[in-house]
Residue frames as a rotation matrix with the C-alpha (Angstrom) as fourth column:
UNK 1
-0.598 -0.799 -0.054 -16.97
-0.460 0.398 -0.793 140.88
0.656 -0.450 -0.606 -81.07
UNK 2
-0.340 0.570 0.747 -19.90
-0.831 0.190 -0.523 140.06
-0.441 -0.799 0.409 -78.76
UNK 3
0.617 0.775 -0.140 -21.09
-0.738 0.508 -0.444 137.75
-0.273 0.377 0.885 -81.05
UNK 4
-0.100 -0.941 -0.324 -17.66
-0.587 0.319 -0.744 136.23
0.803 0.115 -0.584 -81.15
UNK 5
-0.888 -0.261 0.378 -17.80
-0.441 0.259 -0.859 135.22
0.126 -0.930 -0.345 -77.74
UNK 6
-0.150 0.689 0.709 -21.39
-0.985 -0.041 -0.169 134.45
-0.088 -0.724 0.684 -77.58
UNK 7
0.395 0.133 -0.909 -21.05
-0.752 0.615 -0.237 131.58
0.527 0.778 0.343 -80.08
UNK 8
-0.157 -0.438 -0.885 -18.60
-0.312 0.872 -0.377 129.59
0.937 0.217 -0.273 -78.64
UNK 9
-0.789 0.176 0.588 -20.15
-0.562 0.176 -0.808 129.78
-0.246 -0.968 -0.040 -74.99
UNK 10
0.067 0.673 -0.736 -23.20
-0.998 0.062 -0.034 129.04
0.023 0.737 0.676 -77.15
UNK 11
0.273 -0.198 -0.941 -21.79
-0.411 0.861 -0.300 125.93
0.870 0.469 0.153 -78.00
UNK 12
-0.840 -0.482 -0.248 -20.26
-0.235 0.735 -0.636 124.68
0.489 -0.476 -0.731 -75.01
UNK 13
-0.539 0.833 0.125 -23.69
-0.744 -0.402 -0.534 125.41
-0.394 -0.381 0.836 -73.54
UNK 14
0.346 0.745 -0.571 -25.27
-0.938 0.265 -0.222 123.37
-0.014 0.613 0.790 -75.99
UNK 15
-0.211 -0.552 -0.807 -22.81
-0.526 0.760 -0.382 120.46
0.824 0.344 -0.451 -75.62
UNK 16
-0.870 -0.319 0.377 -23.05
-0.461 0.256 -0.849 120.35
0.174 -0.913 -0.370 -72.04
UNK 17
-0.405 0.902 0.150 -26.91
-0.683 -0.190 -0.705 119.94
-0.608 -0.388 0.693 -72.33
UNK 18
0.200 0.178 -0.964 -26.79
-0.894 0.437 -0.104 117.63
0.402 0.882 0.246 -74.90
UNK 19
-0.500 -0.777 -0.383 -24.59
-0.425 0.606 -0.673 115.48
0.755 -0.174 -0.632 -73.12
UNK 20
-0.812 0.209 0.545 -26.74
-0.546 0.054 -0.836 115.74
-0.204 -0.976 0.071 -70.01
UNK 21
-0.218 0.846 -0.486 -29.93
-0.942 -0.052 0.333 115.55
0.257 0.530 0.808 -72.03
UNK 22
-0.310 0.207 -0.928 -29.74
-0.023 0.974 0.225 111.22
0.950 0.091 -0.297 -72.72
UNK 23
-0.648 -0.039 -0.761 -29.29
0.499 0.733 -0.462 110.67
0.576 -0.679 -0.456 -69.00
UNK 24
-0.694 0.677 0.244 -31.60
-0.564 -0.300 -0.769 113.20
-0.448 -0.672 0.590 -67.46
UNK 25
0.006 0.799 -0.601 -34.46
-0.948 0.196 0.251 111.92
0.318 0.569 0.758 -69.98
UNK 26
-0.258 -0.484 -0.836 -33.23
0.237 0.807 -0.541 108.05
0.937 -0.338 -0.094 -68.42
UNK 27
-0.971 -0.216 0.099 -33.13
0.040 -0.560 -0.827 109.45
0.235 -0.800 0.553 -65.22
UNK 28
-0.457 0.887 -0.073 -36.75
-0.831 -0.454 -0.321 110.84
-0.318 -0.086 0.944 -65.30
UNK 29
-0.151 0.336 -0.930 -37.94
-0.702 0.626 0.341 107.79
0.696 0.704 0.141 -67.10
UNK 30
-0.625 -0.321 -0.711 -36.53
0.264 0.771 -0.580 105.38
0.735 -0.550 -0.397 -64.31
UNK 31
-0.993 0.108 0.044 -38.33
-0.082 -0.378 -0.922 107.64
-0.083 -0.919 0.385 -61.87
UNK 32
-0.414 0.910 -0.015 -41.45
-0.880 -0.405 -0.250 107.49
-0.233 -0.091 0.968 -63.41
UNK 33
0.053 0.142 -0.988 -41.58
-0.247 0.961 0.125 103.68
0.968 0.238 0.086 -63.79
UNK 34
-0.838 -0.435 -0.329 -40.71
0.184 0.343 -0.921 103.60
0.513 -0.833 -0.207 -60.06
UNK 35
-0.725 0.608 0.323 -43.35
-0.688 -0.625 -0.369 105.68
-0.022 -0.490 0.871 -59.38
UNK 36
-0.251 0.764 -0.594 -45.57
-0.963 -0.138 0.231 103.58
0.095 0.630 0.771 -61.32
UNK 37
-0.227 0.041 -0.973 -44.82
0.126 0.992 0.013 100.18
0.966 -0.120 -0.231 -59.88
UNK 38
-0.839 -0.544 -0.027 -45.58
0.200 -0.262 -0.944 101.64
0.506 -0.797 0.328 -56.48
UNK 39
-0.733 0.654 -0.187 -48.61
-0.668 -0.744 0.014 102.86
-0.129 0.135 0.982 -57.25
UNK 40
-0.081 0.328 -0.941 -49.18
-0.799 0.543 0.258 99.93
0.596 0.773 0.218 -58.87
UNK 41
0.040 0.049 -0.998 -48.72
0.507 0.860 0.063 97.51
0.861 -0.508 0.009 -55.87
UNK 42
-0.976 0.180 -0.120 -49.69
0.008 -0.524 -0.852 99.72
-0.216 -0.833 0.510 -52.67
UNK 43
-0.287 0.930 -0.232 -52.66
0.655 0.367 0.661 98.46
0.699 0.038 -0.714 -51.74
UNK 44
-0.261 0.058 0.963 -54.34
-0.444 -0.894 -0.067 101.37
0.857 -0.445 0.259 -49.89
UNK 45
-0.656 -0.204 -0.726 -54.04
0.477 0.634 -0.609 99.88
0.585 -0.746 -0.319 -46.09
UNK 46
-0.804 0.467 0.368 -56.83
-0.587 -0.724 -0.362 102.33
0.098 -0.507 0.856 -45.00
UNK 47
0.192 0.909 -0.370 -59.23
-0.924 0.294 0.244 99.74
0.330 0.295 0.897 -46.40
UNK 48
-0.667 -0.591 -0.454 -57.55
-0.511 0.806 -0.299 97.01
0.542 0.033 -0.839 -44.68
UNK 49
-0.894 0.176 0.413 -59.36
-0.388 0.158 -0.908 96.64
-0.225 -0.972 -0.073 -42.21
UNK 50
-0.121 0.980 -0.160 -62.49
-0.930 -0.169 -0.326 96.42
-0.346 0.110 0.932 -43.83
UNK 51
-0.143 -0.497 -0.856 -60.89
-0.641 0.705 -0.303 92.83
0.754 0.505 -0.420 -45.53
UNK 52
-0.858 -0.074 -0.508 -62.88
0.295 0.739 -0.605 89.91
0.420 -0.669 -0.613 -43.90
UNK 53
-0.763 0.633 -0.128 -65.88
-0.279 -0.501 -0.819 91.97
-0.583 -0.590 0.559 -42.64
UNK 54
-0.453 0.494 0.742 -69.05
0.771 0.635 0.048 91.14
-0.447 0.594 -0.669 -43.55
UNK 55
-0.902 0.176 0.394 -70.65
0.106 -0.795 0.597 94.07
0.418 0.580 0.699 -46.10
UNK 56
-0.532 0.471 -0.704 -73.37
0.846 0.258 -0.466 95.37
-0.038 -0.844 -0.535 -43.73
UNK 57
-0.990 0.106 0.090 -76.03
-0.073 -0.947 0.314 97.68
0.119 0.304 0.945 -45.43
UNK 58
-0.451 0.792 0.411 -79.56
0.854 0.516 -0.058 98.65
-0.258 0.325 -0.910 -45.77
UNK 59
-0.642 0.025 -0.766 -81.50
0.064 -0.994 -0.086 101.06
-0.764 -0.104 0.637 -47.95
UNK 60
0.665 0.747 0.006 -83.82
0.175 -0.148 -0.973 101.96
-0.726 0.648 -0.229 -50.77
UNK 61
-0.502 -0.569 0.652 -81.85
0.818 -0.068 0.571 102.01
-0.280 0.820 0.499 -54.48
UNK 62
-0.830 0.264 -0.492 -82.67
-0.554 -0.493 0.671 104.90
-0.065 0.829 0.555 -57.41
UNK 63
-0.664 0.567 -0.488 -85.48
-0.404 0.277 0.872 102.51
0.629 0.776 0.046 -58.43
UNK 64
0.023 0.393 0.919 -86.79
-0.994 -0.093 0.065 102.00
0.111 -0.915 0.388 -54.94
UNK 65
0.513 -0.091 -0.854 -85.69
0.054 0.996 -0.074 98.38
0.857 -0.009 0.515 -54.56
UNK 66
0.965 -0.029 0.262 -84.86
-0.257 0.113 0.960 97.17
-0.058 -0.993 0.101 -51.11
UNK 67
0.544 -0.724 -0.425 -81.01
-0.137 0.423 -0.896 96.55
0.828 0.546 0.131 -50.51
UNK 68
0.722 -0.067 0.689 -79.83
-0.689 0.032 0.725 94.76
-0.070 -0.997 -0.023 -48.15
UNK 69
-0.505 -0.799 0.325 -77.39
-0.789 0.581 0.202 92.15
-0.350 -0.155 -0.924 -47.03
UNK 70
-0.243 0.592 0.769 -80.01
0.184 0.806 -0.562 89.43
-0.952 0.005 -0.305 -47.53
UNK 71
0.919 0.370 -0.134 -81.26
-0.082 -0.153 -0.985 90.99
-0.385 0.916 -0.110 -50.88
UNK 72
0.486 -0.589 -0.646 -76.91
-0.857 -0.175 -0.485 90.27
0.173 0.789 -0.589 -52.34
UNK 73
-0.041 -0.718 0.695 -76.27
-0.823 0.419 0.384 87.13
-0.567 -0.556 -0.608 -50.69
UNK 74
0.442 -0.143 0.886 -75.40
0.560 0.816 -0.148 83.88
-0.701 0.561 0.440 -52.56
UNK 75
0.889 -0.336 0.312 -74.31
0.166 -0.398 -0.902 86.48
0.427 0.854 -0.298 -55.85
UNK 76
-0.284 -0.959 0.025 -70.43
0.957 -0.281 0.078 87.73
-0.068 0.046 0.997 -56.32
UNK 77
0.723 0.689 0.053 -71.17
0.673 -0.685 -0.279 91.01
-0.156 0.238 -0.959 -55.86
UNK 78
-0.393 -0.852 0.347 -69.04
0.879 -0.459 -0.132 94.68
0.272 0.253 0.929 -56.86
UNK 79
0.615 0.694 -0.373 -70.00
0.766 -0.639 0.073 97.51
-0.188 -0.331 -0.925 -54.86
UNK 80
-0.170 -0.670 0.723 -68.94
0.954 -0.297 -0.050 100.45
0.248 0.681 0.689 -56.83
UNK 81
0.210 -0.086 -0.974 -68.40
0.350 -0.923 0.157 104.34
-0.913 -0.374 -0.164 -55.37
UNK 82
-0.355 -0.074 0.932 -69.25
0.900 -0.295 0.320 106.61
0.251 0.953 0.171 -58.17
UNK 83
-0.311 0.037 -0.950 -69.83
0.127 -0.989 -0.080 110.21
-0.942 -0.145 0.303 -58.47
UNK 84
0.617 0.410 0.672 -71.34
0.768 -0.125 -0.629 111.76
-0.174 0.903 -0.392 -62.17
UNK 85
0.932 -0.199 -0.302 -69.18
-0.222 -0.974 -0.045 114.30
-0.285 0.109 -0.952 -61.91
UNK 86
0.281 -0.738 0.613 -66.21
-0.709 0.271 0.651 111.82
-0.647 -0.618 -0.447 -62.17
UNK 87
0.428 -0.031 -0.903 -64.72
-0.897 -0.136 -0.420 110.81
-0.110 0.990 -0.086 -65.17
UNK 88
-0.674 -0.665 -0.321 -62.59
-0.656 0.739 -0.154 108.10
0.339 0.107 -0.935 -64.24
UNK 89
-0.469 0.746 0.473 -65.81
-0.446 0.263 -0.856 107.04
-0.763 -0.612 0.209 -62.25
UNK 90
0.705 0.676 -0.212 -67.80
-0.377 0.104 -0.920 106.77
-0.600 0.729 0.329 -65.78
UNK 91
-0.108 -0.651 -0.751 -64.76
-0.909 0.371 -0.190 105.21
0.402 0.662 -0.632 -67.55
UNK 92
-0.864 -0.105 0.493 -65.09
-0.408 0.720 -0.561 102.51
-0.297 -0.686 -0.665 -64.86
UNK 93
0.017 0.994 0.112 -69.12
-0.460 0.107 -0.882 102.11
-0.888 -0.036 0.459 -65.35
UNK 94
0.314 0.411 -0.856 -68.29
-0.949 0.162 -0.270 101.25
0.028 0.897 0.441 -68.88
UNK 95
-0.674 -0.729 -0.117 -66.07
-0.600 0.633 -0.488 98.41
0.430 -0.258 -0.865 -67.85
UNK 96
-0.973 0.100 0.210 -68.52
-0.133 0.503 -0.854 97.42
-0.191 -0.858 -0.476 -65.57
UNK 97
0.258 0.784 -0.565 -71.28
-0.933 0.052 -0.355 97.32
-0.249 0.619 0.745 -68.18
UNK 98
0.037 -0.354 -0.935 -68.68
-0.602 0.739 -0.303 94.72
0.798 0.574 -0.186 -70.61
UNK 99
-0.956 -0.292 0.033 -68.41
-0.249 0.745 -0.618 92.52
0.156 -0.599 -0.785 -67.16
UNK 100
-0.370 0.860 0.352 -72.18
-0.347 0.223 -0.911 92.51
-0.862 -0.459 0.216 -66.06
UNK 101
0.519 0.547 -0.656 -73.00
-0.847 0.229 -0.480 91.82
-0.113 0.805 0.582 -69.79
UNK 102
-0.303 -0.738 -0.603 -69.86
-0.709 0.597 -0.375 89.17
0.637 0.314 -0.704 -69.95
UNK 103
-0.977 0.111 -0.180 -71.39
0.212 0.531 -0.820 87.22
0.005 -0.840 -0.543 -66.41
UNK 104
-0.297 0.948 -0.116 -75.38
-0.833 -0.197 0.518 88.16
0.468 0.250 0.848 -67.54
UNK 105
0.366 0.503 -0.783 -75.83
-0.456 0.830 0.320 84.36
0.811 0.240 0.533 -66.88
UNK 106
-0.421 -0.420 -0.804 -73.85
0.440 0.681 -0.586 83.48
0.793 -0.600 -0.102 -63.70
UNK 107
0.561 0.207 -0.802 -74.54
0.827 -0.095 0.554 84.53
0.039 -0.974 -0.224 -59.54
UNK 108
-0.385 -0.619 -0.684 -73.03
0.881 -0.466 -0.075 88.02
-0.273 -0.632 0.726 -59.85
UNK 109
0.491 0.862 -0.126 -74.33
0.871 -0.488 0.060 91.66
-0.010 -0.139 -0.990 -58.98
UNK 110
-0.450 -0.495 0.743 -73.15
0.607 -0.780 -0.152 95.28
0.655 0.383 0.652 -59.10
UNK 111
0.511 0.817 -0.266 -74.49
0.859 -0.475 0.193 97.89
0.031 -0.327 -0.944 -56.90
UNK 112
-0.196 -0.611 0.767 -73.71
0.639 -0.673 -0.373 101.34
0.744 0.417 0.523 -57.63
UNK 113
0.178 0.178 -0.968 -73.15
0.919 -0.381 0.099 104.30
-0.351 -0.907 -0.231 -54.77
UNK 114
-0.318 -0.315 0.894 -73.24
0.671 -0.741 -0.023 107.73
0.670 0.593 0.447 -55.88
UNK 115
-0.342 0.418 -0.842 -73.52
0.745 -0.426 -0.514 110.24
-0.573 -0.802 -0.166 -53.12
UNK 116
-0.862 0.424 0.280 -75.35
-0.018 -0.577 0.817 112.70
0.507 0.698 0.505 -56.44
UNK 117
-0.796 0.495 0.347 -78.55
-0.229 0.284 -0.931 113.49
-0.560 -0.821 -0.113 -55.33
UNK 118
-0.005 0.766 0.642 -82.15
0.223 0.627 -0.746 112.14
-0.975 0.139 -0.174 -56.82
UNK 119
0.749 0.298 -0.591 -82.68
-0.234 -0.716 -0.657 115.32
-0.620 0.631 -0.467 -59.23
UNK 120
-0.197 -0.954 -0.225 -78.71
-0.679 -0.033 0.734 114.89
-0.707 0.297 -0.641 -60.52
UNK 121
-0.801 -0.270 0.534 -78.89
-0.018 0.903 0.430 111.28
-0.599 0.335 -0.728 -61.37
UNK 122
0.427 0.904 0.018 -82.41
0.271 -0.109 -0.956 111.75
-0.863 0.413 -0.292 -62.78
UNK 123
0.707 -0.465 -0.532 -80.67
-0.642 -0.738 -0.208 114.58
-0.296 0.489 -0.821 -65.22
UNK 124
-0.337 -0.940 0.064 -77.96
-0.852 0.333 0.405 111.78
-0.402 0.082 -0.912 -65.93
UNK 125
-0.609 0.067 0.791 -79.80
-0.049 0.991 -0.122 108.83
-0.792 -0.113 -0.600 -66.64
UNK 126
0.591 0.649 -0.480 -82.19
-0.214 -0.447 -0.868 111.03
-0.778 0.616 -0.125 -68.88
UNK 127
0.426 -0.479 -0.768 -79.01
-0.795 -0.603 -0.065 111.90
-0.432 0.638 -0.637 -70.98
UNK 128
-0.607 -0.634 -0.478 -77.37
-0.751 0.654 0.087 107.99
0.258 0.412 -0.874 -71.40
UNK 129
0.170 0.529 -0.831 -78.80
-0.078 0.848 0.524 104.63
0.982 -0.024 0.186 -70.96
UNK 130
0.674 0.114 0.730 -80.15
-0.734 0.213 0.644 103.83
-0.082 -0.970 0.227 -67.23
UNK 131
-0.673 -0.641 -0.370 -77.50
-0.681 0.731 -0.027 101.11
0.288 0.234 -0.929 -66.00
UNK 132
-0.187 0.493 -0.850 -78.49
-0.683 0.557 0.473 97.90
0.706 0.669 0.232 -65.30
UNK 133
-0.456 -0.219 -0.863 -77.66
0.783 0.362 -0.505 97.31
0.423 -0.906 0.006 -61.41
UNK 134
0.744 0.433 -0.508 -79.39
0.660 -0.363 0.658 99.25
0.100 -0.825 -0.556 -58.55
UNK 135
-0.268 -0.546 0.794 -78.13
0.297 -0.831 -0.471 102.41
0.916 0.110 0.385 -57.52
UNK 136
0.310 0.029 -0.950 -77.60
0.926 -0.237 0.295 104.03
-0.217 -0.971 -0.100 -53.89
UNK 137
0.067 0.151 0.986 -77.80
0.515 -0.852 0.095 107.76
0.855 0.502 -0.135 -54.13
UNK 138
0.318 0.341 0.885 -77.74
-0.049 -0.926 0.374 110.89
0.947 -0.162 -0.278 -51.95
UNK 139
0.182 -0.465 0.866 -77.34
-0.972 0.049 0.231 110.98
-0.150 -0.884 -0.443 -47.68
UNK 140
0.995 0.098 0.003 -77.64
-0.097 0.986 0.135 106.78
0.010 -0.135 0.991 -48.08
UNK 141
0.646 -0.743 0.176 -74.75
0.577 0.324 -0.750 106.59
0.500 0.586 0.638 -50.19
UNK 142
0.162 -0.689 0.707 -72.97
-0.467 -0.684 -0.560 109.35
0.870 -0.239 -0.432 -48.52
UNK 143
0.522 -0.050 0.852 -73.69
-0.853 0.002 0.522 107.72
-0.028 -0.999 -0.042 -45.10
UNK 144
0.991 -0.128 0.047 -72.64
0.132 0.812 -0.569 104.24
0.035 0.569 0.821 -47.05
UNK 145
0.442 -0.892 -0.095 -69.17
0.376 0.281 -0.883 105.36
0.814 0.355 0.459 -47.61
UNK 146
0.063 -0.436 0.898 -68.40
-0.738 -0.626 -0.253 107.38
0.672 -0.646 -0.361 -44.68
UNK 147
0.751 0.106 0.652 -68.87
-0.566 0.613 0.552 103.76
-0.340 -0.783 0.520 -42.75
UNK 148
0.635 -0.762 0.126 -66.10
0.676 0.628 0.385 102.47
-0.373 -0.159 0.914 -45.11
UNK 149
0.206 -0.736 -0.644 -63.93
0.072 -0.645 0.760 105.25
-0.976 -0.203 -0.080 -45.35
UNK 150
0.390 -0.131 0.912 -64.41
0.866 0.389 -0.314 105.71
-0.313 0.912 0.265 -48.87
UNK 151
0.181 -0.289 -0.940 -62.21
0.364 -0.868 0.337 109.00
-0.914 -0.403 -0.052 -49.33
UNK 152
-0.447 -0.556 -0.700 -61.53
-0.604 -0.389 0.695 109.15
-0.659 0.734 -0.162 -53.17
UNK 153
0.474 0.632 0.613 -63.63
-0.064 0.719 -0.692 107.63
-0.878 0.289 0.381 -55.97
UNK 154
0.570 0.739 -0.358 -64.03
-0.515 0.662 0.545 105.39
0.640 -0.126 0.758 -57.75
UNK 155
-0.675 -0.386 0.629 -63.54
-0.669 0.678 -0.303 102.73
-0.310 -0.625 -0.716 -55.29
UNK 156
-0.200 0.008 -0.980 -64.45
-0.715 0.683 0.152 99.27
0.670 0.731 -0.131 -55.64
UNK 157
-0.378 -0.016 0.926 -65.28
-0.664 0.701 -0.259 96.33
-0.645 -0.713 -0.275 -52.89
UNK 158
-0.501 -0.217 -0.838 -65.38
-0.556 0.823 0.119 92.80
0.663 0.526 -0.533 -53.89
UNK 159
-0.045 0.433 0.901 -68.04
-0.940 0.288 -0.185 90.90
-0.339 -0.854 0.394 -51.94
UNK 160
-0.944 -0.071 -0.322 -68.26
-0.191 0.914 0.359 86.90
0.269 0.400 -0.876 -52.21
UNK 161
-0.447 0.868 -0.219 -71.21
0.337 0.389 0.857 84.61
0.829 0.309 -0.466 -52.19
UNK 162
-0.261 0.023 -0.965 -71.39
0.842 0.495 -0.216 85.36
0.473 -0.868 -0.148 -48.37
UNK 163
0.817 0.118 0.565 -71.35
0.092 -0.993 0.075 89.06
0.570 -0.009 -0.822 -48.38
UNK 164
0.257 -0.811 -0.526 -67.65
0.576 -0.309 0.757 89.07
-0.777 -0.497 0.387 -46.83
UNK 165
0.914 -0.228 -0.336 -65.72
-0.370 -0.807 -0.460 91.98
-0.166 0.545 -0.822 -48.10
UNK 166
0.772 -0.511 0.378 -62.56
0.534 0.844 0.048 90.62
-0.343 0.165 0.925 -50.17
UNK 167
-0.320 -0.909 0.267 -61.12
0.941 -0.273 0.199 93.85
-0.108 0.315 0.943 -51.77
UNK 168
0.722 0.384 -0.575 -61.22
0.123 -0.889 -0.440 97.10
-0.681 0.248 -0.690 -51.95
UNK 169
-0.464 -0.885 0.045 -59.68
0.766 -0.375 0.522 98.84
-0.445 0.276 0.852 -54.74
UNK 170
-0.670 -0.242 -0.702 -59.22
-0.065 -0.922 0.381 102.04
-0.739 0.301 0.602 -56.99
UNK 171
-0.373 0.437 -0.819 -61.30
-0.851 -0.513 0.114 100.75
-0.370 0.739 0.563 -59.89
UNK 172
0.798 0.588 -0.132 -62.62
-0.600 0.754 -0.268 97.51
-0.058 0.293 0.954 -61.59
UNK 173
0.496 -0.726 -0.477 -59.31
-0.570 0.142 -0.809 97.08
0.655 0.673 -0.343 -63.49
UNK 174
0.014 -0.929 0.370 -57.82
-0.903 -0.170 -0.394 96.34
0.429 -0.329 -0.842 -60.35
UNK 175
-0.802 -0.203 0.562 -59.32
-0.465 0.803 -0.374 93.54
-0.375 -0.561 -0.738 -59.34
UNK 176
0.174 0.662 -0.729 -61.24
-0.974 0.225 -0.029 92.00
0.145 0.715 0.684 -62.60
UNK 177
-0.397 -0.291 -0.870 -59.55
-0.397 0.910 -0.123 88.36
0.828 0.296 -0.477 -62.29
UNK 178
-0.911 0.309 0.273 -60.56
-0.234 0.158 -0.959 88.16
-0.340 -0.938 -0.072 -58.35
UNK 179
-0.236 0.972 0.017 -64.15
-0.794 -0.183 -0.580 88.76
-0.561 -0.150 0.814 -59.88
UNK 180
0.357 0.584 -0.729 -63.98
-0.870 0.493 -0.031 86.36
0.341 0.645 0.684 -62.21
UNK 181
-0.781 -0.611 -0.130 -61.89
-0.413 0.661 -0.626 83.72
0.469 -0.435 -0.769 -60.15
UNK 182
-0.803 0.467 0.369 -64.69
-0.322 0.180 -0.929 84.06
-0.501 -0.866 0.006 -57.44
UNK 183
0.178 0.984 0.025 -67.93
-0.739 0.150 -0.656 83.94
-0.649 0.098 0.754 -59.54
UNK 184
0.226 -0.287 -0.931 -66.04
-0.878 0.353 -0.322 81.03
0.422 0.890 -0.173 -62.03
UNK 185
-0.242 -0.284 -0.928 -64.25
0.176 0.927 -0.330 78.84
0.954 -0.243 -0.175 -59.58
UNK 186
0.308 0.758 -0.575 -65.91
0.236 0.525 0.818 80.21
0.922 -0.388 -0.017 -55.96
């Protein structure tokens, strides 16, 4: 007899969840597309500020080149917050290989910030091809972002011919056409 009864609760059970099923699964869907256009256009307003400023650095790279404001003017430049430890960080870098190899021939530069320290990156560069843009490393870099509030990597900044700071974002992706707008049409 128990098994009498359990069945047809069983079932309504199973209807009711069915029934619900389509529209929660909808439901959830809608929510995560919302999420995702949000995400997608919230420009992080911490970095506003920094929009219009001129990019105002000096230091020694990884390879002991001078970097300075004077040593990136007249190029389009991408100053890129990276970490080795930071996958999405090294998904970016490849990106930013196919662009520095895609613009080899025009007025634009890369400089990479990793607050890793000498020994790390050493131990990293050993293991994969050395990139091809200057690197900032260790207290620099650390001292580098802590002046623009870099709080979460990668980050991105978008410098024109002038060294003004045009964008900041999450990753290349976000703001590939800007780069090629600027170093194409200026």
């Amino acid at each position: 007899m128990n098994s009498e009864i359990q069945e047809p609760v069983k079932a309504i059970s199973d209807a009711r969840s069915s029934s619900k099923s389509p529209l929660r699964i909808l439901v959830m869907m809608l929510a995560v597309l919302f999420g995702l256009l949000v995400y997608q256009n919230v420009r992080p307003t911490e970095y506003d500020e920094f929009i219009g400023q001129k990019f105002d650095y000096s230091g020694v790279s990884y390879s002991g080149k001078v970097i300075n404001r004077e040593s990136l003017q007249g190029s389009v430049v991408v100053v890129n917050f990276w970490a080795t430890y930071c996958p999405f960080c090294l998904e970016d870098i490849e990106h930013l290989k196919d662009l520095q190899q895609a613009l080899r021939h025009n007025d634009f530069k890369i400089l990479g910030v990793s607050s890793d320290t000498r020994e790390l990156l050493n131990d990293f560069f050993q293991a994969r091809e050395m990139f091809p843009w200057p690197s900032l490393y260790g207290s620099d870099a650390v001292s580098l972002g802590k002046t623009y509030k870099v709080s979460t990597i990668p980050r991105v900044m978008l410098l024109d011919r002038e060294g003004t700071i045009i964008a900041v974002a999450r990753g290349i992706g976000d703001i590939k056409s800007q780069v090629l707008d600027l170093v194409y049409n200026g």
